[in-house]
C-alpha positions as CSV (number, residue, x, y, z in Angstrom):
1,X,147.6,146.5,-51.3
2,X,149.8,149.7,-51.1
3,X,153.3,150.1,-50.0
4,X,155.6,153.0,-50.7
5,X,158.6,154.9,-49.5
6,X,158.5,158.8,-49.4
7,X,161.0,161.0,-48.9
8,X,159.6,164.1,-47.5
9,X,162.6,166.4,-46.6
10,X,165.3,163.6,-47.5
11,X,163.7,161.7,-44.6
12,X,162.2,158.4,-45.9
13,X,158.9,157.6,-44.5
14,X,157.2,154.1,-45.3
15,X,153.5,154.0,-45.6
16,X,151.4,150.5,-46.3
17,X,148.3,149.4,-46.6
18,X,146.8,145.9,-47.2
19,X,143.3,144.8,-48.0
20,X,141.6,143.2,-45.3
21,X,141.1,139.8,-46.8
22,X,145.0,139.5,-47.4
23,X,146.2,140.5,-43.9
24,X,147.6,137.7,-41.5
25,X,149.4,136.2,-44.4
26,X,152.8,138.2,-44.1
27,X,152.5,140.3,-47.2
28,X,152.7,143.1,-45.4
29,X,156.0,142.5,-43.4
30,X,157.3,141.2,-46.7
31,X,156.3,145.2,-48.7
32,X,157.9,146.4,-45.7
33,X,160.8,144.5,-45.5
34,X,161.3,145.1,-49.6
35,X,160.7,149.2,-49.1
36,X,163.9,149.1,-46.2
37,X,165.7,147.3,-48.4
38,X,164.7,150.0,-51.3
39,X,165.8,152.8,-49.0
40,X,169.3,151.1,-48.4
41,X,169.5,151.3,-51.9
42,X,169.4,154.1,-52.5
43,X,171.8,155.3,-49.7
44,X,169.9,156.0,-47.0
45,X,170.7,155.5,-43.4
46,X,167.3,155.4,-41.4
47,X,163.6,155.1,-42.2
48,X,160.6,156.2,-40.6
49,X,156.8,154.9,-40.6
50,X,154.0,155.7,-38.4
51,X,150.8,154.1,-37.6
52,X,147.6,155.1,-35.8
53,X,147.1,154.3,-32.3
54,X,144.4,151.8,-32.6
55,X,146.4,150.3,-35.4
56,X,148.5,147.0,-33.4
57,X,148.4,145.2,-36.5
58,X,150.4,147.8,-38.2
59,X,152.7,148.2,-35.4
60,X,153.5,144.6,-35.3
61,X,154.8,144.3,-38.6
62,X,156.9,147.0,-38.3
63,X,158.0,145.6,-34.9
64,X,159.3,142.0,-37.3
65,X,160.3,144.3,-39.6
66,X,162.9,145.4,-37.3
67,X,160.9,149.3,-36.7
68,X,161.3,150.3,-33.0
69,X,159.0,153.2,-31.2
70,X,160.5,156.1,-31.7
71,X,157.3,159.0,-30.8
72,X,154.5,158.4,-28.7
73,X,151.4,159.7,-30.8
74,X,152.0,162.9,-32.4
75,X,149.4,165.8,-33.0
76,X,147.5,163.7,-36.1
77,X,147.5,160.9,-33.6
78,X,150.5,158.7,-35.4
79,X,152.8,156.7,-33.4
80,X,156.4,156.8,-35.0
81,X,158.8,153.9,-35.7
82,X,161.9,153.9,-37.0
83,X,164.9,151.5,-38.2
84,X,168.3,152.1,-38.2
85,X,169.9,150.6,-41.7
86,X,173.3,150.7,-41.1
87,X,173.1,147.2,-38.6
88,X,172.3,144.5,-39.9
89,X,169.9,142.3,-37.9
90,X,171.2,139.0,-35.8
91,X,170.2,137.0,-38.7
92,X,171.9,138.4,-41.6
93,X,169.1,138.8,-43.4
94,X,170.5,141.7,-45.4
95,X,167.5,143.3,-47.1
96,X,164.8,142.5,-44.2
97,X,164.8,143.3,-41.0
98,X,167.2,145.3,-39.3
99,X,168.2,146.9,-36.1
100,X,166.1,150.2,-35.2
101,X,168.1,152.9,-34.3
């Protein structure tokens, strides 16, 4: 399993990856949802995470991790999410999911 939090230009960007023989267990929403809360650690206001086309597994746990389309599939063929971290989401869940801008 990977998950990290980049910040290429000041711009965070999550990345994650999981082995296929943990998936459909929530692991990955949960690295997700702790990398968002990471970033609102350290300040910063919005986060940004792609995924390849094909990739609906990926999209859906950055859709419950509160990630909303924000770029149809670019040049390398990502699709671009991002979350907005200054709401928090209906629950009050303050370090998981949250509100995409």
């Amino acid at each position: 399993a990977d998950a990290a939090l980049s910040l290429p230009d000041a711009q965070p960007e999550l990345r994650f990856w999981l082995a296929p023989d943990a998936r459909g267990h929530g692991f990955a929403t949960e690295a997700v949802r702790a990398m968002i809360g990471l970033a609102r650690a350290l300040g910063h206001r919005r986060v940004l995470a792609r995924h390849a086309s094909g990739q609906m597994a990926s999209r859906r746990v950055l859709e419950k991790a509160g990630f909303c389309l924000l770029a149809e599939p670019q040049a390398d063929g990502g699709i671009v999410h991002a979350v907005n971290l200054e709401t928090p989401n209906d629950t009050g869940d303050d370090g998981g999911a949250l509100r995409a801008a």
